[in-house]
DRENPA-795653 format. One record per residue (C-alpha): x, y, z; residue number from 1. Coordinates in Angstrom, 3 decimals, padded with zeros to 6 digits. Example, Ala and Ser with C-alpha at 12.3 -4.5 7.8 and 13.67 -1.06 7.14 Angstrom:
<nodes>
u->012.300&v->-004.500&w->007.800&i->1
u->013.670&v->-001.060&w->007.140&i->2
</nodes>
This chain:
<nodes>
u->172.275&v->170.560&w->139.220&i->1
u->174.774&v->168.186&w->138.992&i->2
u->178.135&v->168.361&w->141.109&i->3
u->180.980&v->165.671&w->140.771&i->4
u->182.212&v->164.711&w->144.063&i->5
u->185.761&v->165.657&w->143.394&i->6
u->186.389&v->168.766&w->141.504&i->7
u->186.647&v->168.074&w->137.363&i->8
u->190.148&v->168.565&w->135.231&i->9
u->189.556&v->170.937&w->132.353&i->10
u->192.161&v->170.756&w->129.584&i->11
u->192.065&v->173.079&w->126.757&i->12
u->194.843&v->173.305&w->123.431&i->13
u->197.329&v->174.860&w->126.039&i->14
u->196.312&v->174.629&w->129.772&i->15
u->195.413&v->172.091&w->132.529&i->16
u->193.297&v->172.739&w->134.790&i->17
u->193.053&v->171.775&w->138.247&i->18
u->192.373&v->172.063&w->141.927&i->19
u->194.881&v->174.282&w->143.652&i->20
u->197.835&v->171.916&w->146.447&i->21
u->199.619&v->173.638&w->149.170&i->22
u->202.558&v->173.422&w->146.881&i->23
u->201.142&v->176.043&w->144.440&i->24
u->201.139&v->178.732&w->147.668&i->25
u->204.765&v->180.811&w->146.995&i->26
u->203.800&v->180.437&w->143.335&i->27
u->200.356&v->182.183&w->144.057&i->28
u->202.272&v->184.704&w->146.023&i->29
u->204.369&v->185.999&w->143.829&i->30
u->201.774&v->186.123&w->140.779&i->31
u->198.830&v->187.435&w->142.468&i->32
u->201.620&v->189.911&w->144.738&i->33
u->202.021&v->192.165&w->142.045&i->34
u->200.547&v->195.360&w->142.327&i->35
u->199.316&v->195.747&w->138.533&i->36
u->197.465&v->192.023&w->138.511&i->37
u->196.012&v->193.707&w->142.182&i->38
u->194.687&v->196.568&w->140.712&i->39
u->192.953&v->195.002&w->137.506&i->40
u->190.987&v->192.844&w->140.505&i->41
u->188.273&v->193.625&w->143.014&i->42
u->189.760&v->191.328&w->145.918&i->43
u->193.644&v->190.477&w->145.780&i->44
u->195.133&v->192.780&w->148.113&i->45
u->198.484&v->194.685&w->147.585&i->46
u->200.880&v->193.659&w->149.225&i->47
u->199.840&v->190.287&w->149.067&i->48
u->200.641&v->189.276&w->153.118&i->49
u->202.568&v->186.165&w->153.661&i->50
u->200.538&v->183.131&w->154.518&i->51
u->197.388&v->184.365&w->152.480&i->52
u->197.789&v->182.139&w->149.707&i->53
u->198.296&v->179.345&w->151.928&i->54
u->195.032&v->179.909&w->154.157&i->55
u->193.089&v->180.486&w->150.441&i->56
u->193.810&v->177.311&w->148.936&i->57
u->192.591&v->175.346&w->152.597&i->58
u->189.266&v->176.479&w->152.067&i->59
u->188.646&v->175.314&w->148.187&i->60
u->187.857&v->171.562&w->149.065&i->61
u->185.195&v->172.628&w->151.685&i->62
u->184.042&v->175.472&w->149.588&i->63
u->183.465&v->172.919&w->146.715&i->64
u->181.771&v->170.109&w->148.660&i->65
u->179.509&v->172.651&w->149.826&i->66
u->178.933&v->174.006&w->146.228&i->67
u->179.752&v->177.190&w->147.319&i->68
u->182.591&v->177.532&w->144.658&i->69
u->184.609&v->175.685&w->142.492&i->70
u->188.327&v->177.073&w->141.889&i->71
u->190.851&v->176.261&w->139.302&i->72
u->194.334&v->176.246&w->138.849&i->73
u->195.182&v->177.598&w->135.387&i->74
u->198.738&v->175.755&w->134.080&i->75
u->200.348&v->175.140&w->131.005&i->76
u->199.536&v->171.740&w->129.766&i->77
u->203.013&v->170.696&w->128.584&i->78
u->205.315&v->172.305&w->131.413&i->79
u->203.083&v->172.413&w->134.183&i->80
u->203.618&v->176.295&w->135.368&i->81
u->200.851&v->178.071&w->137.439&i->82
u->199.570&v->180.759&w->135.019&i->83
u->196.740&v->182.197&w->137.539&i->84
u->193.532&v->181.169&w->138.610&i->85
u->189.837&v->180.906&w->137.759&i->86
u->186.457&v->180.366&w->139.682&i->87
u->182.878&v->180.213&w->139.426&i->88
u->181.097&v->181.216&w->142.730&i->89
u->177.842&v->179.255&w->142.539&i->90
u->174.480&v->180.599&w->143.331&i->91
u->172.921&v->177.276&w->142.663&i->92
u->169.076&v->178.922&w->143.744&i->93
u->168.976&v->180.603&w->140.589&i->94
u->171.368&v->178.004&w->139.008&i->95
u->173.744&v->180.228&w->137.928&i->96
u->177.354&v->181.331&w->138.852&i->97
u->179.821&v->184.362&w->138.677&i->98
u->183.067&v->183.744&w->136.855&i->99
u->185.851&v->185.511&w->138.237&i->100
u->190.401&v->185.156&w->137.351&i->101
u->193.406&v->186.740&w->137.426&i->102
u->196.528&v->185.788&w->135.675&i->103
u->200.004&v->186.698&w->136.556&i->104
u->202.004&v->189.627&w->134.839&i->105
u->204.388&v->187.321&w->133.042&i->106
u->201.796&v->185.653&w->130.911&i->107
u->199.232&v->188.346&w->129.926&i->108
u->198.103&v->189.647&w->126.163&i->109
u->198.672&v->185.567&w->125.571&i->110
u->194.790&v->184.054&w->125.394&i->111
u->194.966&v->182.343&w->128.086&i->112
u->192.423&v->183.991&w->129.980&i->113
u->189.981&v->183.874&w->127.589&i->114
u->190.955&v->180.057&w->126.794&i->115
u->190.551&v->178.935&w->130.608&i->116
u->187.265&v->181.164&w->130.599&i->117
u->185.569&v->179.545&w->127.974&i->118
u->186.464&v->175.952&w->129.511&i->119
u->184.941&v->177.096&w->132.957&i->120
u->182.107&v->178.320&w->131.093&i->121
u->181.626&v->175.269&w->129.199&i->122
u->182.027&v->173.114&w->132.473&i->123
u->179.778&v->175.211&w->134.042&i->124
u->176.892&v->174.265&w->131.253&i->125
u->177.748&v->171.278&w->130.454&i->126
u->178.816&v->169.166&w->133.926&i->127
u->176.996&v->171.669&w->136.376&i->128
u->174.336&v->172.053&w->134.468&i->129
u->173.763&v->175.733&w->135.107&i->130
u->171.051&v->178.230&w->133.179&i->131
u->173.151&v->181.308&w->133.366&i->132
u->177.264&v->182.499&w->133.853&i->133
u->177.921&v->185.901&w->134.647&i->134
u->180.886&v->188.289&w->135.473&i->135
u->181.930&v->191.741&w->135.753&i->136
u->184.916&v->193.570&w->135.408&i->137
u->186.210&v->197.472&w->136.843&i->138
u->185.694&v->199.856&w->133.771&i->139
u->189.347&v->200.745&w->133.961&i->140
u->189.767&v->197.077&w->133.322&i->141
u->188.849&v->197.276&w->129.394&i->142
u->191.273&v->194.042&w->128.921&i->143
u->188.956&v->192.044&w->130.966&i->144
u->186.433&v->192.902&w->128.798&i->145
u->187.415&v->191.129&w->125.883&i->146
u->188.298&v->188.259&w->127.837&i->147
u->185.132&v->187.582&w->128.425&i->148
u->183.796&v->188.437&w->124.954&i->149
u->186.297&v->186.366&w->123.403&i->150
u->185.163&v->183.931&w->125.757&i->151
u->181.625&v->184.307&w->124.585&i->152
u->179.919&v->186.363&w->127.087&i->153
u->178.131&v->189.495&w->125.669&i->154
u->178.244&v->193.310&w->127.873&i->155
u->175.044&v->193.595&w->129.540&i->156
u->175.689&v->196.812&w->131.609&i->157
u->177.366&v->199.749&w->133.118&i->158
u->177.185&v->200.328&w->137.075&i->159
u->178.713&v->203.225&w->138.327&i->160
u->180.386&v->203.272&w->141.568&i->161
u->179.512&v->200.252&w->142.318&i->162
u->182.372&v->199.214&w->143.494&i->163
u->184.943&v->200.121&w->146.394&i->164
u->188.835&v->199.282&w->146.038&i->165
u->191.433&v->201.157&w->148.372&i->166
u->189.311&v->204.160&w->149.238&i->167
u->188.225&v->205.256&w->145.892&i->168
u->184.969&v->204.080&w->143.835&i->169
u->184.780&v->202.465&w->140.394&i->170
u->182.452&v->201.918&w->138.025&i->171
u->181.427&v->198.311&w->137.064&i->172
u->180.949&v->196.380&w->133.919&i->173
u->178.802&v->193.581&w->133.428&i->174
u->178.756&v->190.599&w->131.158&i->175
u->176.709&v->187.191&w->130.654&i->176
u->175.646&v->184.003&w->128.684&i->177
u->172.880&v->181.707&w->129.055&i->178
u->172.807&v->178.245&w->128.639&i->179
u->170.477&v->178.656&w->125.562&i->180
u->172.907&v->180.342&w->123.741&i->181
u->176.042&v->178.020&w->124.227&i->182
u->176.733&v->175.747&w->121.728&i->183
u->175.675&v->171.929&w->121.586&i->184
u->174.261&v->171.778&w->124.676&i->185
u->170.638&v->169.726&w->125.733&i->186
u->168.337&v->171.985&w->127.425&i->187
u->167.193&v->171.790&w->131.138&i->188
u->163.848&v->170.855&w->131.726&i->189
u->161.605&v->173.094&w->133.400&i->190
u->161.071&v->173.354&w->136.894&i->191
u->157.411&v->172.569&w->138.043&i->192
u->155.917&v->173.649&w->141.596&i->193
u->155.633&v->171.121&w->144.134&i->194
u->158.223&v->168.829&w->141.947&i->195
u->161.849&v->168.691&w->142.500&i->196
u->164.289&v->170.101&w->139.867&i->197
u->165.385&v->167.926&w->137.110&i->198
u->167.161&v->164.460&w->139.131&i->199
u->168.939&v->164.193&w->136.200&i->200
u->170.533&v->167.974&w->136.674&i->201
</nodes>
């Protein structure tokens, strides 16, 4: 696989998007703080504590350099206002990643998940050069669904109780796309015993 040294800029019809800065911390806060983006999520905690945001953003540069995971800032191209963030975790043995966002209150039931999703995606093909892109979503959640449908992932799978949130279990939904079946893209050449992957990849 191939991995930039600093992390890419995506830009898309109506976003930017970028690496998190300090800067973006009270921002994060206050988006991510609210308890109905919480609950639609299986990590952001509610109440979001104070200095959180802060510690998350110091560990995306070390967390990308180890190609561990690569985090975005989603923003509005033309005003510059943090919308939310996405992130592909990267499981680079079995070249492939899990996509996971949130977007703040204010700016849901707009597209814009499902437009920084598909750049991600796309990035995650065509500069990473990853086989597969997954993601899941709680079943309560339906609205994440079609995020990543619209996006161009297709439902794979129910899972129920597999997941844990605040004391109480909930069912999981699961949703994926291979590199074969995005768009325009060159294939990866296989991977032989003995031989190293692709240099190229």
């Amino acid at each position: 696989m191939n991995f930039p040294t600093a992390i890419p800029l995506l830009k898309t019809p109506r976003l930017r998007l970028r690496p998190f800065v300090a800067a973006d911390a009270s921002e994060v806060q206050r988006l991510a703080g609210d308890r109905q983006v919480a609950e639609t999520t299986a990590s952001l905690p509610h109440p979001y504590p104070d200095g959180a945001a802060e510690a998350w953003i110091g560990t995306h540069a070390a967390k990308w350099h180890a190609h561990e995971e690569l985090i975005f800032a989603i923003t509005l191209k033309n005003t510059g206002q943090l919308l939310g963030s996405i992130s592909l975790v990267l499981l680079t043995a079995d070249s492939k990643a899990e996509l996971g966002y949130w977007v703040g209150l204010p700016y849901w039931n707009q597209g814009f998940a499902s437009e920084a999703a598909q750049a991600v995606i796309d990035c995650g093909f065509r500069t990473l050069g990853l086989n597969r892109i997954q993601a899941h979503h709680l079943a309560s959640n339906s609205a994440s669904g079609r995020v990543m449908e619209k996006a161009g992932m297709s439902r794979e799978g129910r899972s129920p109780q597999a997941l844990r949130k605040e004391g109480k279990f909930h069912d999981t939904i699961f949703y994926g796309v291979l590199r074969s079946d995005w768009p325009d893209l060159p294939e990866l050449a296989p991977v032989i015993p003995g031989l190293p992957a692709n240099p190229s990849l």
